[in-house]
C-alpha positions in Angstrom: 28.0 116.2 -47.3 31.1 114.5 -48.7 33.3 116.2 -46.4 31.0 115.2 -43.7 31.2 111.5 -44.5 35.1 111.9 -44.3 35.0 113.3 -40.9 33.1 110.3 -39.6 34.9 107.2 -41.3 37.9 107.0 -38.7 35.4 107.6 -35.5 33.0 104.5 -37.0 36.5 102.6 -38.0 38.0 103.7 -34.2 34.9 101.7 -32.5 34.7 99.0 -34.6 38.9 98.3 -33.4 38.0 98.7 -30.4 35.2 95.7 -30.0 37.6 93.5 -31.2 40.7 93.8 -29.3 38.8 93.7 -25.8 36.5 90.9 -26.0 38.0 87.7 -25.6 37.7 84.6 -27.4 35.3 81.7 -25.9 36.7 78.4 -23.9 36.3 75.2 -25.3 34.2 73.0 -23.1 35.5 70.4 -20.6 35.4 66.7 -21.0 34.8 64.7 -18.1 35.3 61.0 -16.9 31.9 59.6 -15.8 33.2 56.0 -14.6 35.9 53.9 -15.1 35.4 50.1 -14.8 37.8 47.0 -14.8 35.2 43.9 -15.0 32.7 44.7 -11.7 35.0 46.5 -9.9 34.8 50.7 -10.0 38.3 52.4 -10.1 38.2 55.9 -8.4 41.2 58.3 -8.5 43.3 59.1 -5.4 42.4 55.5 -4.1 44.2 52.0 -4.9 41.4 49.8 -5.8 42.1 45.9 -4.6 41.6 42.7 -5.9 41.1 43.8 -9.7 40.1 40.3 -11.7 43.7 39.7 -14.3 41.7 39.5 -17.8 39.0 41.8 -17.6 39.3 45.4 -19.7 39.0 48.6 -18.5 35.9 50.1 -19.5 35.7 54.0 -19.5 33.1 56.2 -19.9 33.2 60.5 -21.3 30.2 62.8 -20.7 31.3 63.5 -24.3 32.6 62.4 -27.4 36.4 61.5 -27.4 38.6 62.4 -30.0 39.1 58.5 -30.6 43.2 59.7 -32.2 43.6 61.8 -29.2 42.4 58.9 -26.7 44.8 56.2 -28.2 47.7 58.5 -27.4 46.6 60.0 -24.2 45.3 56.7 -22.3 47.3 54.4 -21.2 48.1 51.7 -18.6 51.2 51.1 -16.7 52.1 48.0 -14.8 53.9 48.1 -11.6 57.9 49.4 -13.0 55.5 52.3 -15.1 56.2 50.2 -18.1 53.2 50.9 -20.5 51.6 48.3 -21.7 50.2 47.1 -25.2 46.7 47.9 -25.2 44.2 47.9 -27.7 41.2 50.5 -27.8 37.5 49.8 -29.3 34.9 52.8 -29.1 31.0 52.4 -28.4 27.8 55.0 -27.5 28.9 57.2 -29.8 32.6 57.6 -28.9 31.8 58.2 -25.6 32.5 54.8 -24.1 36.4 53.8 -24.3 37.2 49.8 -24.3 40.6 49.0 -23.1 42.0 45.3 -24.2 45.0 44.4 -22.7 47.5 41.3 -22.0 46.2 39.3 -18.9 47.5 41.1 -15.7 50.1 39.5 -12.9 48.8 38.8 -9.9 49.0 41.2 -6.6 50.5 43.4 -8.8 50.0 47.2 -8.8 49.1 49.1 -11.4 48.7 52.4 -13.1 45.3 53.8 -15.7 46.9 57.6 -17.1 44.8 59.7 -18.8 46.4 62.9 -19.8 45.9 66.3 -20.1 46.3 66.1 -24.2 43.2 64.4 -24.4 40.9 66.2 -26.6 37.1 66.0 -27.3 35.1 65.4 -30.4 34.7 69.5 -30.4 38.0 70.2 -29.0 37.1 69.7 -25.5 39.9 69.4 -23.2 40.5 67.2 -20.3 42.5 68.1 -16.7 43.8 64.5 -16.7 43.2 61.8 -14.4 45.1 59.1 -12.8 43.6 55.3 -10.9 45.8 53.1 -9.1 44.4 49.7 -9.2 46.2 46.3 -7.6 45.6 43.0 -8.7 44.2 40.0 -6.8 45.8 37.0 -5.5 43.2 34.2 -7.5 43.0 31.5 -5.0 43.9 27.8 -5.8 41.7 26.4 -7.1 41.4 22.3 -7.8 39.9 21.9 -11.2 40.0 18.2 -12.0 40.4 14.5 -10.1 41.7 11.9 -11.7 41.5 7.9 -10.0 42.8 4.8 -12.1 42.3 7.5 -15.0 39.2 8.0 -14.7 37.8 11.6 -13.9 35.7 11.9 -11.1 33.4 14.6 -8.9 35.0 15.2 -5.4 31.4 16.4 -4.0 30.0 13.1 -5.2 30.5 9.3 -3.7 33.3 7.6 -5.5 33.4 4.1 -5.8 35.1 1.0 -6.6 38.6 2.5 -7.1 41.5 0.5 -7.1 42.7 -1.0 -3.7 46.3 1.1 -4.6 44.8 3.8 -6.5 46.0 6.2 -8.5 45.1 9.8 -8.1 46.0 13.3 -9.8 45.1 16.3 -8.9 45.0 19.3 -11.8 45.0 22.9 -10.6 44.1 26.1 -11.9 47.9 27.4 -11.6 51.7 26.1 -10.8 51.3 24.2 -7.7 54.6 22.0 -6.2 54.4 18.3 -5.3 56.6 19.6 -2.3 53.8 22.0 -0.8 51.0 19.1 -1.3 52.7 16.8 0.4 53.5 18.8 3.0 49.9 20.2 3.6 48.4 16.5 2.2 47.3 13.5 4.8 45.5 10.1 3.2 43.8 7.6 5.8 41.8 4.6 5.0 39.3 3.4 7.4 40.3 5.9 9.8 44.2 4.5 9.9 47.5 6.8 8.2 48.6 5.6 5.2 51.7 6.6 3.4 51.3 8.0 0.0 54.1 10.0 -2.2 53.6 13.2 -4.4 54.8 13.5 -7.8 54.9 16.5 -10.2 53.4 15.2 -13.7 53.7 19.1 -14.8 53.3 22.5 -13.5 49.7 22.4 -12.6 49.2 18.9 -12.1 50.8 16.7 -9.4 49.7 12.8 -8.3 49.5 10.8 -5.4 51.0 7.6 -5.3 49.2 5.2 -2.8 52.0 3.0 -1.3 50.0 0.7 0.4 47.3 -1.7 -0.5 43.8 -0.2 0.9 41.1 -2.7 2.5 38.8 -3.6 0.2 35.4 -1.3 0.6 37.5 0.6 2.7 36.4 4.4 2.8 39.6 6.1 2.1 39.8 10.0 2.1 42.9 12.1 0.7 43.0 15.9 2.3 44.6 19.2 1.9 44.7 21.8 4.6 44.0 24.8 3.6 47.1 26.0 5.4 48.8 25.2 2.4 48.2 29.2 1.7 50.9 29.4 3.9 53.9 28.0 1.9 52.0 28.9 -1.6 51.0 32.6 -0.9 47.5 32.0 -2.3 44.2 31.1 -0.3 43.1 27.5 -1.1 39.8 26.1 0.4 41.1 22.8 1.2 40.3 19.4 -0.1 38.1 16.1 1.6 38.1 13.6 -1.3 36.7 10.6 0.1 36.5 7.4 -2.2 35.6 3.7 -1.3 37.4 1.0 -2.9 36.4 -1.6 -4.8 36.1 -5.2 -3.4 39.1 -7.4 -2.2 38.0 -10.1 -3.8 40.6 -13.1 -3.2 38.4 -15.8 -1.3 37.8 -15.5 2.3 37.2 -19.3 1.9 38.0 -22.8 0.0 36.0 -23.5 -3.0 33.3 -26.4 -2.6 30.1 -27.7 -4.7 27.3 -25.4 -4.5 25.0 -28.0 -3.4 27.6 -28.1 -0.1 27.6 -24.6 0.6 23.7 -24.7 0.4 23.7 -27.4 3.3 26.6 -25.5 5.3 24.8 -22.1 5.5 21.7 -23.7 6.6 23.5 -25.8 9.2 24.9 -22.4 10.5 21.9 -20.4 10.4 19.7 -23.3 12.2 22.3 -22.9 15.5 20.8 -19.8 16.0 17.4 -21.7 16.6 19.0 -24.3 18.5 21.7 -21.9 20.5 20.0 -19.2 21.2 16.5 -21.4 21.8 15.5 -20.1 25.3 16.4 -23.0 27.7 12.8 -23.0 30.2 10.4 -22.4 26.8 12.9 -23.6 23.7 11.3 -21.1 21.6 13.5 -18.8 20.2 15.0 -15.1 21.5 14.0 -12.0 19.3 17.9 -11.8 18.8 21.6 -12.8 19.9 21.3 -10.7 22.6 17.6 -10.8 23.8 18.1 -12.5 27.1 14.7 -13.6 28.7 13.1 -11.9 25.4 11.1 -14.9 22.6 9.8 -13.9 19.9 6.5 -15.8 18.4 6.6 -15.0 14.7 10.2 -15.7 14.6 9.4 -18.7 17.2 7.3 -20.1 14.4 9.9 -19.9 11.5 11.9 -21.8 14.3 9.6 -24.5 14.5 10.4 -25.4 11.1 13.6 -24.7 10.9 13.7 -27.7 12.7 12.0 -29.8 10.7 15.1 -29.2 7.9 17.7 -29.7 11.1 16.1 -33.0 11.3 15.9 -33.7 7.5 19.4 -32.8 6.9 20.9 -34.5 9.7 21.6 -31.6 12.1 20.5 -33.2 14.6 18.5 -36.3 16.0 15.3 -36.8 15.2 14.5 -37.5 18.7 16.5 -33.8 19.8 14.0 -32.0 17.7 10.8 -34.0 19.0 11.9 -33.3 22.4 12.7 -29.4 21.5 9.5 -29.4 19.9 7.6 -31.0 22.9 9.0 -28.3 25.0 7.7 -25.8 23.1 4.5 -26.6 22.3 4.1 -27.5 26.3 5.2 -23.8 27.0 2.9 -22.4 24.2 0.1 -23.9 25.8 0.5 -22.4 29.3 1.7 -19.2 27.7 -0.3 -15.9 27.4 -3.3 -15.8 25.5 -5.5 -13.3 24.2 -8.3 -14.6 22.8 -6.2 -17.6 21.6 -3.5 -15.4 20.4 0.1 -15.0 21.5 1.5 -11.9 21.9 4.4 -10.3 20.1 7.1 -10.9 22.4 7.0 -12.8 25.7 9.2 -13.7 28.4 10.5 -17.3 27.6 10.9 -18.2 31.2 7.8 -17.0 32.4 5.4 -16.8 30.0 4.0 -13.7 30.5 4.0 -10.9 27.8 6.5 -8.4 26.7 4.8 -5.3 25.5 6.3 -4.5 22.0 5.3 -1.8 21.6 2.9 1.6 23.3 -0.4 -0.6 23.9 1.2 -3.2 21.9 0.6 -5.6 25.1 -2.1 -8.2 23.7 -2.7 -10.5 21.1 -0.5 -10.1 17.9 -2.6 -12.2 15.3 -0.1 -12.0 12.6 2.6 -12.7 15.1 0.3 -15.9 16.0 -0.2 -16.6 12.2 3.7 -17.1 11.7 3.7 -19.4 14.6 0.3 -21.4 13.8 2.0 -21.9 10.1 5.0 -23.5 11.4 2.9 -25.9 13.9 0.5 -26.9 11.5 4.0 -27.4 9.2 5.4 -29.5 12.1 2.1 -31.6 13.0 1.9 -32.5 9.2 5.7 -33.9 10.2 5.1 -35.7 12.8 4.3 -39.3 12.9 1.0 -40.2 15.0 2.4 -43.8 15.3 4.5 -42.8 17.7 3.3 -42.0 20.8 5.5 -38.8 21.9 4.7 -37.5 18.5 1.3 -38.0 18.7 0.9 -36.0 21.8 2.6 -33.3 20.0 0.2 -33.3 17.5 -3.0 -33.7 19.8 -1.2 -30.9 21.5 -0.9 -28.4 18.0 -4.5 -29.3 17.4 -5.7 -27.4 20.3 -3.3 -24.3 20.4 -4.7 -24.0 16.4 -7.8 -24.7 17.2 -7.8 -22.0 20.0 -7.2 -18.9 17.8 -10.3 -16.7 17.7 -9.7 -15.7 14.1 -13.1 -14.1 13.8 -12.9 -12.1 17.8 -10.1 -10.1 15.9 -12.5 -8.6 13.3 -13.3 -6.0 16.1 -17.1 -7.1 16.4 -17.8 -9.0 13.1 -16.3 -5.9 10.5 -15.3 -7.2 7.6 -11.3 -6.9 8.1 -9.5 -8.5 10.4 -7.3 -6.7 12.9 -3.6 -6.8 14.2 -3.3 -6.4 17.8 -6.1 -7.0 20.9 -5.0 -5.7 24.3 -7.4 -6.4 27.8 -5.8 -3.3 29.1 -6.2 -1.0 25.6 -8.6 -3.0 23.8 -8.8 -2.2 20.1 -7.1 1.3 20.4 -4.3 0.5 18.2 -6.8 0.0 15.3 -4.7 -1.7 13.1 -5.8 -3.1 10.1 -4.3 -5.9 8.2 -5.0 -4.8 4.8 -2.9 -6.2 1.5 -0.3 -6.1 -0.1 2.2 -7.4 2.5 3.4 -10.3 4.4 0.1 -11.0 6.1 -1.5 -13.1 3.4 -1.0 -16.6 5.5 -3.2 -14.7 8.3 -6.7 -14.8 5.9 -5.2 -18.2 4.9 -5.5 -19.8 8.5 -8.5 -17.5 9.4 -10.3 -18.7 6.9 -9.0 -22.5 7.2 -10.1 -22.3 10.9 -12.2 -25.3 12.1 -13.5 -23.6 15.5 -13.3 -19.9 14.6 -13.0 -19.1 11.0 -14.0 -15.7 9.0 -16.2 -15.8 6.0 -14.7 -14.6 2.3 -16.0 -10.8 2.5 -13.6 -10.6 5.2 -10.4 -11.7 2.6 -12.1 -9.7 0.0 -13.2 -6.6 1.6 -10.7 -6.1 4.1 -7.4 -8.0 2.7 -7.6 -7.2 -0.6 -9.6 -3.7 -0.1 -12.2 -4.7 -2.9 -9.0 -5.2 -5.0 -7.5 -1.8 -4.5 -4.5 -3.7 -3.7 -3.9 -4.4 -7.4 -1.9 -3.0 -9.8 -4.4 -2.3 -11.9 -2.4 0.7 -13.7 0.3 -1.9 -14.8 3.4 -0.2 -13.3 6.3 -2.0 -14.0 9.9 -1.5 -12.8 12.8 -2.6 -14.6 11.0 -4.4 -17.3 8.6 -6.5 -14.2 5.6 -6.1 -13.8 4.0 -6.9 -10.5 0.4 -7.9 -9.8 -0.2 -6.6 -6.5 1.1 -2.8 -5.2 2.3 -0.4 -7.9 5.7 0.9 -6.8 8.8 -1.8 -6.6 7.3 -4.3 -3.9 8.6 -3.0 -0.9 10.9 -5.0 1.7 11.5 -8.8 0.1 10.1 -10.4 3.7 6.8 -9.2 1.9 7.6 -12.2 -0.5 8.7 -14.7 2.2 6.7 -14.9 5.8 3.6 -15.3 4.0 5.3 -18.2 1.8 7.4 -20.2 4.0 4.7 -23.0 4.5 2.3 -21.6 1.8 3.7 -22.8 -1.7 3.1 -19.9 -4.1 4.3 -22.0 -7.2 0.7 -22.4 -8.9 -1.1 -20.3 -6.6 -3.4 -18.0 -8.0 -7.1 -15.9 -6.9 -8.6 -13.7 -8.6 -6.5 -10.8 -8.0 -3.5 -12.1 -8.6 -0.8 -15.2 -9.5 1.7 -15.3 -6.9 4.1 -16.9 -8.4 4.4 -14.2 -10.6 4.5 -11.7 -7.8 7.0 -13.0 -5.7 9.4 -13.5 -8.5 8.8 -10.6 -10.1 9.2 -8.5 -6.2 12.9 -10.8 -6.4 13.9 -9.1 -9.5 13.2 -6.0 -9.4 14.6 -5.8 -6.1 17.7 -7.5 -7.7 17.6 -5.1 -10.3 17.4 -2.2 -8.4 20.4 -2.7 -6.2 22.4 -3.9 -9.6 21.5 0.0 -10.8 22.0 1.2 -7.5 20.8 4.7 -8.2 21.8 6.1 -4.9 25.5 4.9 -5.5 25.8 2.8 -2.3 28.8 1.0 -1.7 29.1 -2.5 -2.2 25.7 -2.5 -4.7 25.8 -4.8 -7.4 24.5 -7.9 -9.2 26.1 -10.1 -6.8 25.1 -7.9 -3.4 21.9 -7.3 -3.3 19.1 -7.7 -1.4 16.6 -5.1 1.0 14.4 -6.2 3.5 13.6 -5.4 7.2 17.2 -5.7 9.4 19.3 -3.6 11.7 20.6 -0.7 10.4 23.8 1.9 10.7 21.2 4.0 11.9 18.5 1.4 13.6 15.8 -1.3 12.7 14.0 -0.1 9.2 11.9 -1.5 6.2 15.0 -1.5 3.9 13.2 -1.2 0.3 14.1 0.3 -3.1 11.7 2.9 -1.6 13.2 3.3 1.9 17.0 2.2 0.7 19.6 3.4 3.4 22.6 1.6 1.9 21.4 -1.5 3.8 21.8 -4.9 2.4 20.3 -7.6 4.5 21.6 -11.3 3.5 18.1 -12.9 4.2 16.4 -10.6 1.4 19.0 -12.2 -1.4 19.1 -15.5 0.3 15.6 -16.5 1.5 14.3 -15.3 -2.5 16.2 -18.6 -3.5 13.3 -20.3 -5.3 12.3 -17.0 -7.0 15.6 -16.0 -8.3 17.9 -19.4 -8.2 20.5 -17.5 -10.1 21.1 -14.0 -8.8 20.5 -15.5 -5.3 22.9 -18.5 -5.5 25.6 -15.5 -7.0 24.6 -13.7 -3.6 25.2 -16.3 -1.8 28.9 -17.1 -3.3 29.7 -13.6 -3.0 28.5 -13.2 0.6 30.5 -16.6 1.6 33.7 -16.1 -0.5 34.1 -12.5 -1.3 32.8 -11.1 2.1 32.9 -14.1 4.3 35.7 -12.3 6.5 33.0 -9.6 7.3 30.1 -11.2 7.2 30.2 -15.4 8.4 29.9 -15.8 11.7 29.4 -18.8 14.0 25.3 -18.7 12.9 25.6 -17.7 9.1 25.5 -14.4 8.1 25.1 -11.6 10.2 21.8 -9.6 9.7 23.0 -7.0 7.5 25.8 -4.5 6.4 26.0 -1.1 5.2 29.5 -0.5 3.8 28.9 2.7 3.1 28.8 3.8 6.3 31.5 0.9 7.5 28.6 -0.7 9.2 28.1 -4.9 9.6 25.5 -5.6 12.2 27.2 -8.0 15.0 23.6 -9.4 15.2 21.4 -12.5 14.1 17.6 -12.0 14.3 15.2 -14.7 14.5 12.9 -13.5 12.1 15.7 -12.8 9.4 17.6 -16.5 10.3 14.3 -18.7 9.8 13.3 -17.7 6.4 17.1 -18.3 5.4 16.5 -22.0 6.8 12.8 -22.9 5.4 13.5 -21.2 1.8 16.4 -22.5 1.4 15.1 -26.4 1.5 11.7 -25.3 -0.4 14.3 -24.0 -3.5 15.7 -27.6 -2.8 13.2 -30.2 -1.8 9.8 -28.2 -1.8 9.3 -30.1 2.4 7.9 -27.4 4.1 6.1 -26.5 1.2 4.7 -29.9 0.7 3.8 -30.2 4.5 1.6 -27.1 4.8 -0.2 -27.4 1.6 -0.7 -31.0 2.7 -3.2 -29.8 6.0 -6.7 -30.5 5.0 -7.4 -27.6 7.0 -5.6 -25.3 4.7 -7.1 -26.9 1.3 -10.7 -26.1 2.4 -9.7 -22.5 3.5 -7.8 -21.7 0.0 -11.1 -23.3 -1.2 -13.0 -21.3 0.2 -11.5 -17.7 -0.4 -11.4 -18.9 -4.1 -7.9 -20.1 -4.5 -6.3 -22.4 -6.8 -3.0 -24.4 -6.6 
């Protein structure tokens, strides 16, 4: 047995030597790269990846665990002379994500991520080694900050009141020369070249020196092309930045006593009435340039216009009865419509100028504005004499004549706007409140001959008082009575009032006094805040009302505000806001006068903004000018309307008191 067990030892020791020497050892695994990542861009190997961001890291990620020692020695990243570079390495998911922080990369600049073969796993794992070429982008430049007169402004926004010589600097996102900006720079003011220099203040930052004095509200606009990529080597968008300057405000003309420049702008504005009064009819054209065109409404603020022309020495007294006796002549032969005049006629012939689709009929507000200013004249006029007697007799029967109650459309308890033989009532327009139409109910219901009864003021005018404010809306602090948003246009607070004195005048819906003054200011107000950054907007400019436009005839309001200020809006609010209107007046006379006064006052309107001034006067924007004007100063044409018996019964009767 022993010697058996002897036999077998080197056989069992024989095979056991064997197993070992053939059978190999196992291979460590492999490690592998899953992605590599500098900031959103993916780096693969064999290509160059382009426009890499400058101061992003490189992110990489291992299917495994990295043998964080091994990856600090083994990773690496070499800029573009295969320098390596200072790098700093932070480990996440388990070792398996590789952060690279390095110093901010040159631009368009190529350069190199290594990753050896000595890179080891977590378990020993080894790696085959990997190279990425990446190359750097060319950041564009860019414009990060705009200085003018020191103060920083937004290029997309509108930029006003600068200086009239501004200066302007310019701060980029990298070293930019003055030389290149100049070179790739123009500035022009108004649409005309204007010489400028460029300074370097510091690498980044350069400024342009304005060398001439700019216009004053001048839109001025300072450009680079974008071309400038050509001399700098880096893209650049280009720059528009458009600024308007602030006022030139030396004075346009000699100082004098406010009461003078009072009297001078309503001696100007009344030659439009006396110019431009058509020479068959003597009433008055819808504008400067209306030829054959007359306008009633206007026509009617006309009419008393010439009452202050006479008061104030304008002209004759026997130059404005004879003007007058034309007039009233031609009204009486004139197109009717049920006593009413229409809108426009022709002022040689007589016979109606449509104003508008099936607008060719009876206007009674139109009619209103002109039976106001008659009544206004008749309560003028001196029935001793016999001339002006006849003009009187002659006023009696075109008032009396009006069929207030045939524009209620068959006895409805609202009266209408417009009647037409040929379209009858199909413009159905109602004349509802609050607007300028009050004066209509006034003289409808004052009528002798044809007069409506109070449910048609209540009902219909006032809408069963829906027309109030009855929320109490206010707008910068003012309140008003009537209409809850800012008032609309400011005629709204004139038309109605040129004859009608508002001072104590009060119904049960509202004082309008209060309205009227309160309408003023908080259009004042509003164009003081100018929240639409207009140019030319302030305390002293102000005023929005119905006028030409850069962009046509519109409602001009704080709710419709185009960047339209209308001279009459400021001007004819004169006994509702003495102060900021008699400011608006100095301003528009001795700041602006060599854009705005012409050879009849103040041209209708001007939008600065746009480099706009109308080269119009309108009849309906000249008259209230006029009439307000002397009611701020002597109360006439006030005291002559509110004098008509007529009218006392009819403010009587809808419940008024004055």
């Amino acid at each position: 047995m022993h010697k058996l067990l002897f036999l077998l030892l080197p056989i069992v020791l024989m095979l056991s030597c064997s197993k070992n020497n053939n059978d190999p050892e196992p291979s460590p695994e492999e490690l592998n790269v899953s992605y590599v990542y500098i900031g959103e861009s993916e780096l693969k190997p064999m290509d160059i990846t382009e426009d890499i961001v400058l101061n992003e890291p490189i992110e990489i990620r291992f299917d495994r665990a990295v043998n964080t020692v091994s990856a600090e020695s083994n990773i690496s990243i070499l800029d573009d002379t295969n320098e390596e570079m200072d790098s700093d390495f932070s480990f996440f998911s388990e070792n398996k994500l590789v952060k690279i922080d390095h110093p901010e990369l040159d631009e368009s600049k190529t350069y190199k991520l290594r990753i050896s073969n000595g890179l080891k796993g977590e378990n020993d794992e080894t790696f085959k080694g990997v190279e990425y070429a990446f190359r750097t982008l060319t950041p564009p430049l860019v414009l990060e900050a705009v200085f003018i007169d020191g103060r920083e402004v937004n290029p997309t926004t509108r930029i006003l009141n600068t200086a009239r010589k501004p200066q302007i600097e310019l701060l980029f996102n990298s070293s930019v020369g003055a030389s290149d900006i100049f070179n790739s720079s123009t500035l022009k003011s108004n649409g005309a070249s204007i010489s400028f220099n460029i300074n370097q203040i510091n690498d980044k930052t350069v400024s342009c020196v304005v060398l001439e004095t700019l216009d004053g509200y001048a839109k001025s606009q300072f450009s680079i092309s974008s071309t400038i990529e050509n001399s700098i080597g880096k893209p650049f968008d280009g720059l528009d930045l458009n600024f308007y300057t602030e006022a030139d405000t030396t004075l346009k003309f000699p100082l004098i006593p406010d009461e003078e420049l009072l009297t001078l702008v309503q001696q100007q504005t009344f030659k439009y009435f006396w110019d431009f009064g058509h020479p068959v009819s003597g009433l008055a054209r819808e504008r400067n340039t209306s030829a054959n065109t007359v306008t009633i409404g206007g026509s009617g603020f006309g009419v008393m216009s010439i009452i202050v022309g006479i008061q104030r020495g304008f002209i004759t007294r026997q130059q404005g009865i004879d003007r007058l006796k034309t007039i009233v002549d031609f009204l009486a032969q004139a197109d009717r419509f049920h006593g009413v005049w229409p809108h426009w006629m022709n002022g040689e012939t007589g016979k109606t100028v449509p104003f508008s689709s099936n607008d060719d009929g009876g206007d009674l507000v139109e009619t209103a504005f002109m039976i106001q200013g008659l009544l206004t004249v008749r309560q003028y006029l001196n029935a001793g004499v016999a001339k002006e007697a006849d003009i009187i007799n002659k006023i009696n029967m075109l008032w009396e004549a009006v069929e207030w109650d045939w524009y209620t459309q068959g006895g409805q308890d609202v009266l209408y706007w417009h009647w037409s033989p040929n379209y009858g009532w199909e413009k159905n327009h109602k004349i509802t409140g609050w607007n300028e139409a009050l004066i209509i109910y006034v003289l409808a219901a004052s009528s002798t001959t044809q007069t409506i009864d109070k449910d048609v003021y209540t009902k219909g005018w006032s809408r069963n008082g829906n027309m109030v404010n009855s929320g109490g809306n206010s707008y910068y602090g003012y309140t008003l009575p009537l209409r809850n948003d800012m008032g609309g246009p400011l005629f709204f607070a004139h038309y109605s009032f040129l004859g009608l004195d508002p001072r104590n005048l009060s119904d049960q819906f509202a004082n309008y006094w209060d309205q009227n003054v309160n309408h003023s200011k908080i259009n004042h107000a509003y164009c003081a805040d100018n929240p639409q950054k207009y140019v030319s907007y302030s305390d002293a400019c102000w005023g929005l009302t119905a006028s030409d436009g850069f962009t046509g005839y519109s409602a001009h309001s704080p709710n419709n505000d185009r960047g339209v200020i209308t001279p009459t809006a400021a001007l004819s609010s004169m006994p509702y806001t003495p102060e900021e209107s008699m400011e608006a007046l100095r301003y528009f006379y001795y700041v602006l006068g060599d854009k705005l006064w012409g050879e009849y006052g103040f041209y209708d309107a001007f939008d600065f903004t746009n480099g706009w001034v109308a080269s119009s006067y309108l009849a309906i924007d000249q008259g209230p000018i006029v009439v307000m004007i002397e009611n701020y100063r002597t109360s006439l044409l006030w005291e002559l309307f509110m004098s008509c018996p007529e009218v006392q019964d009819g403010l009587a009767k809808l419940g008024f008191t004055y």
